[in-house]
N, C-alpha and C positions, 0 to 999 in steps of 0.2 A: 504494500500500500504506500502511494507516495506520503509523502512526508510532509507537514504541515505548519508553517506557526501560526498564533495568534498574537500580535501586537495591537495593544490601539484599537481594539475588536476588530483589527481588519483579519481574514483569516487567508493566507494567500498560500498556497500551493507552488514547491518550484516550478511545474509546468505550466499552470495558472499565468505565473508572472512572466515567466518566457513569453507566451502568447497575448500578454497585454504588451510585452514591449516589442513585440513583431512592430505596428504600425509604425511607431519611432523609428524603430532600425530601419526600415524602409524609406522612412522620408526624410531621414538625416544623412542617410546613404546618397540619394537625388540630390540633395541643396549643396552636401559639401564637394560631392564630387562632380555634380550635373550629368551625374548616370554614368559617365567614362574617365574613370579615374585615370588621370595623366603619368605614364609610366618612365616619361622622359626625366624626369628630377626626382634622384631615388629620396634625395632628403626630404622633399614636399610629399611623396606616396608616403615616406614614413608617419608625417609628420599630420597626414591625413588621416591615414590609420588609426595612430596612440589618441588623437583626438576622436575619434568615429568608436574607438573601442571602450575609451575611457568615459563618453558620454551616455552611451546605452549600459555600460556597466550601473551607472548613477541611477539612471531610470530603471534599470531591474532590481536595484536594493530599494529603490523606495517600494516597489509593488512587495516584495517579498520580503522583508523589517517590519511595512508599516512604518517605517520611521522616512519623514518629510524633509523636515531642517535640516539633519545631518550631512544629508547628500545634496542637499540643493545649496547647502553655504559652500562646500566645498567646490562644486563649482560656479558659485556666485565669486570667490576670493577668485580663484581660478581667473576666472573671465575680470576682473576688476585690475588684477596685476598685469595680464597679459594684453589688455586694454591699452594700460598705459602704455607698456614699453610698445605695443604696435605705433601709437602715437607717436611717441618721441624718435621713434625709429624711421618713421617717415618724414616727422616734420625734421630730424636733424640730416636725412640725405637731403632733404629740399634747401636748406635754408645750412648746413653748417652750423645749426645752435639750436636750443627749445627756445630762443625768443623769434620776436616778430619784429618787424620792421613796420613804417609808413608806406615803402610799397609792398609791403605782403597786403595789406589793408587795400591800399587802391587798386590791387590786381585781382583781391577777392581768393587768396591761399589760403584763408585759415577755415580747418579741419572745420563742420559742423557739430552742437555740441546739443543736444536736446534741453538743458536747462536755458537756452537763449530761449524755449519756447514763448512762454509765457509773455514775455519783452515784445516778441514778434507780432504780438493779436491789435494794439491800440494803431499803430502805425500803418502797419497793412491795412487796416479798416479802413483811415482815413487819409491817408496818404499813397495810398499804393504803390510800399514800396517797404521794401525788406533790409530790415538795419546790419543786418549780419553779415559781414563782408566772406562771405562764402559762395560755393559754385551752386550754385542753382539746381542744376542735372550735369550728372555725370562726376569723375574725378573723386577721390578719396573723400569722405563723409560728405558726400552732397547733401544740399536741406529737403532737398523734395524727396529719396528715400527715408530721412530719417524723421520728415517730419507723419511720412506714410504708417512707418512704423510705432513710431511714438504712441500714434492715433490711434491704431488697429491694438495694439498692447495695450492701452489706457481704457478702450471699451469695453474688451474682453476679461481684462484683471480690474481693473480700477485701481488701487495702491496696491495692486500687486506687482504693477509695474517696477514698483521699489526694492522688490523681493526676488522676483524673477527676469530683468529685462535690463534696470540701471548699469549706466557703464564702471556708476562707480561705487554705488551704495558697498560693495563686495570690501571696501576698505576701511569704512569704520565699523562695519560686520565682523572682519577677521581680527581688529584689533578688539573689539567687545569682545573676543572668545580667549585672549588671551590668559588672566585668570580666571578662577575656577569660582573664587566669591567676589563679591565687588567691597571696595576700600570703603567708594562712598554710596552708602543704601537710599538717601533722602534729597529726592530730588521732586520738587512739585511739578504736575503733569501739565501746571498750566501752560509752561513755555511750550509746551506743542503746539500751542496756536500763533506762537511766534513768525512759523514762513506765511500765513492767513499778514499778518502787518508787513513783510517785507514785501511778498507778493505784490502788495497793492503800492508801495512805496519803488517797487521798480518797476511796476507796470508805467505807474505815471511818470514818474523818470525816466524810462525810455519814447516815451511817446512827447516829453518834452525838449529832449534830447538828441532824438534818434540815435542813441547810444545804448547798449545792452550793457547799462550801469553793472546789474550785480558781476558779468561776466568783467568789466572792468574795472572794477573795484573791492570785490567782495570773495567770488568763488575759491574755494581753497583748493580745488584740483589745479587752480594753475600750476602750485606748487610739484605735481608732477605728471602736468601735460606740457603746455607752452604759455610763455607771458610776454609781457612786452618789456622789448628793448630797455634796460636801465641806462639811461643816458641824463635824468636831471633828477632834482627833488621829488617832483611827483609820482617818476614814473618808480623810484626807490622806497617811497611810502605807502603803495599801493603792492611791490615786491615784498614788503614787510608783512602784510595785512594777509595776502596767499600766506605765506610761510606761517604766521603766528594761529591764522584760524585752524590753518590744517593740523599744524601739531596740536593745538588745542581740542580741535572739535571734533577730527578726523580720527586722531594716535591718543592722547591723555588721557578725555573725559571718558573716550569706551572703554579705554585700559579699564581704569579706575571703577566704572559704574558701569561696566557690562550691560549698555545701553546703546545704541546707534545714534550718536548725539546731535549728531552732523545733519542727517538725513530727518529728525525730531525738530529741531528748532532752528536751522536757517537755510535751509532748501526752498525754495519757493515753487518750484516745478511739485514739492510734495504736497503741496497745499491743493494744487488742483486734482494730482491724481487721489487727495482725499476726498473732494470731491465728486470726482467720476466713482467713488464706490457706490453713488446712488442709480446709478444706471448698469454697473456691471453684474450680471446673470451669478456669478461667485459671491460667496462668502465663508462666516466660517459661522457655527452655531452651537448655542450650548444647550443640552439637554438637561432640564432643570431634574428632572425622572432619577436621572445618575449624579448630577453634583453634588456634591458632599461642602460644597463651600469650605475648602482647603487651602484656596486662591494659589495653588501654586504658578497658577497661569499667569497671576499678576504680577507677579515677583521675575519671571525671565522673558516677560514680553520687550521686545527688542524697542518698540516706538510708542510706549505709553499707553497704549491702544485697550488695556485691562483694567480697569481701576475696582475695585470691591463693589461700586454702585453699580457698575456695569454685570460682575457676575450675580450682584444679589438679584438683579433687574430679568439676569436669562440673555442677554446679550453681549453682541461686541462692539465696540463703538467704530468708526467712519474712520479711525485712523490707524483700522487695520490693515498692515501690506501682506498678510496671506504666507507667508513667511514657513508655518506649521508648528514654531514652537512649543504651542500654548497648548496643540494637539499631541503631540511630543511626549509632552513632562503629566500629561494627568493621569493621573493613578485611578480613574474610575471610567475613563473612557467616555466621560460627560461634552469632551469637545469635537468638533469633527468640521472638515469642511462640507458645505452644501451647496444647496441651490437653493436661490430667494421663491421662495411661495409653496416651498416644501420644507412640510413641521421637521420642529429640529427630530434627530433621531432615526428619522425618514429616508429610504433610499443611501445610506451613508457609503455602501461601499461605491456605486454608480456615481455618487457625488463625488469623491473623491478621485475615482479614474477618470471620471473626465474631465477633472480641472487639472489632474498632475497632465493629463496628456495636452490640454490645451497650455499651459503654461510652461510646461518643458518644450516644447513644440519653439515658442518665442526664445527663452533664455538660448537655446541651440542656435536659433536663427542669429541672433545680436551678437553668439559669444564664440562662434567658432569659427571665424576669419579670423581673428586675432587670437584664438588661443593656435589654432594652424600653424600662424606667421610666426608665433614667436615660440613653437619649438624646431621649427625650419631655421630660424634663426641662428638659434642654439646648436644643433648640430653642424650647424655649416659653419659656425666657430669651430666645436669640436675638430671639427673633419680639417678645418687649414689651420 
């Protein structure tokens, strides 16, 4: 008789899980190779491969654990690291450095970044015309596929886009996992609504502007994608401001309070896909039948997203990224992901295979050009 676990009441059978992650393997097969794997550059087949094996490996421990988070942060860190150095890898054969110049800007070089989103909606509106000096169509991160993407993951996950999709959320993810209990436990939930004020303060600054302020002023991945040119006072105060957030917001605060701090309280891109949780078909739910009001759920929720009124209430609040943690750690099986208009408790294993398959489906799409490029990169160090 085959062989069975039960985690998380999901009960999954090895061949069970084999044949849920058939579809995957199939269509991650198509995307990364376009059906005819290129046999000419053995480092790029290898490099297709460890990527192609390593990613359905992920998707079969989730069907067969029941365990969510564990395999989706590893390849969320994954894809966040190998994000970067794609970036820097390119912008520094283009350009000789990770800064920018005044003609990278008027020629329209710089990579597109999905957090200019938001910036981009007042101006477009009324001005017709796109502040982001980026390529249009075509060319390494163009806006029109990323902003296709952004859209399509934003509907379908709603803040799960944060969990599953981000290029970079994967980095103060990895730094929250680094210890085991947090230093600092007491952190008030209110600053969650923090990217809700900047949102609005760099909407209208850039539509006053025409400048995608927080991305010139404020974002902390400049500090390890691309910034501009240090050449006077300002452009050195704003090089300060990258580097102090990131270490702060990105490296310390997750260290410390095994929290996503970055991605909690000055993201403005997460404001809205908090938002779009009102319209996305996913969610997560708790069955009140099984809670035992434990709150363990509250204590390793990565984005504030559990507060004790929330679990006494039977719900999750709007600033969950879908993440799994919360379903992960309960000892009574009381949480689970769903479908909105289906009682909790309801359909749980259906709900859950179809949202691990829709939302791995995107992380693969976003994450595997660059995790590809950068162990082709790697080896062809190795190799000369």
């Amino acid at each position: 008789m085959e062989k069975e676990l039960v985690i998380n009441g999901y009960r999954k059978s090895f061949g069970k899980s084999l044949l849920y992650t058939l579809p995957v393997f199939l269509i991650t097969f198509v995307f990364m190779s376009g059906g005819r794997p290129d046999f000419s550059d053995p480092a790029r087949l290898v490099a297709l491969l460890v990527t192609f094996a390593g990613m359905n490996l992920l998707y079969f421990l989730m069907h067969y654990t029941g365990r969510t988070d564990r395999y989706r942060a590893i390849l969320f860190i994954i894809f966040a690291l190998s994000l970067s150095f794609t970036l820097i890898s390119n912008i520094v054969q283009m350009r000789n450095s990770m800064s920018f110049s005044q003609s990278d800007i008027v020629e329209c070089r710089i990579p597109f970044c999905h957090l200019v989103i938001p910036m981009m909606i007042i101006p477009a509106a009324f001005t017709k015309s796109i502040i982001f000096p980026g390529s249009i169509i075509g060319g390494f991160a163009d806006i029109s596929s990323m902003v296709i993407l952004w859209l399509f993951a934003t509907i379908a996950l709603g803040r799960g886009f944060c969990s599953w999709g981000c290029f970079y959320g994967g980095w103060d993810d990895g730094f929250s996992r680094i210890r085991k209990k947090p230093l600092l436990k007491k952190i008030s939930d209110s600053w969650k609504w923090m990217p809700f004020a900047l949102l609005l303060m760099v909407m209208l600054t850039a539509a006053m502007t025409l400048v995608p302020t927080y991305c010139d002023w404020i974002c902390p991945f400049k500090a390890v994608t691309e910034f501009e040119q240090v050449t006077d006072t300002e452009s050195a105060i704003k090089a300060g401001i990258f580097i102090s957030l990131f270490g702060g917001l990105v490296v310390a605060l997750p260290v410390v309070t095994r929290k996503r701090t970055q991605c909690s309280f000055l993201c403005p891109l997460g404001a809205i896909n908090t938002l779009s949780n009102k319209i996305t078909p996913f969610t997560v739910k708790i069955d009140n039948e099984k809670c035992t009001k434990c709150y363990k759920c509250t204590t390793v929720c990565p984005l504030f997203a559990l507060s004790r009124e929330d679990v006494n209430g039977g719900r999750v609040s709007v600033f969950c990224s879908k993440c799994g943690k919360c379903v992960d750690v309960c000892p009574n099986n009381a949480i689970h992901f769903g479908i909105k208009g289906v009682p909790a408790g309801s359909f749980r294993n259906f709900s859950r295979n179809l949202f691990l398959f829709v939302s791995f489906i995107f992380i693969s799409i976003f994450s595997a050009g660059s995790i590809i490029n950068t162990i082709q990169s790697l080896l062809n160090f190795i190799i000369s």
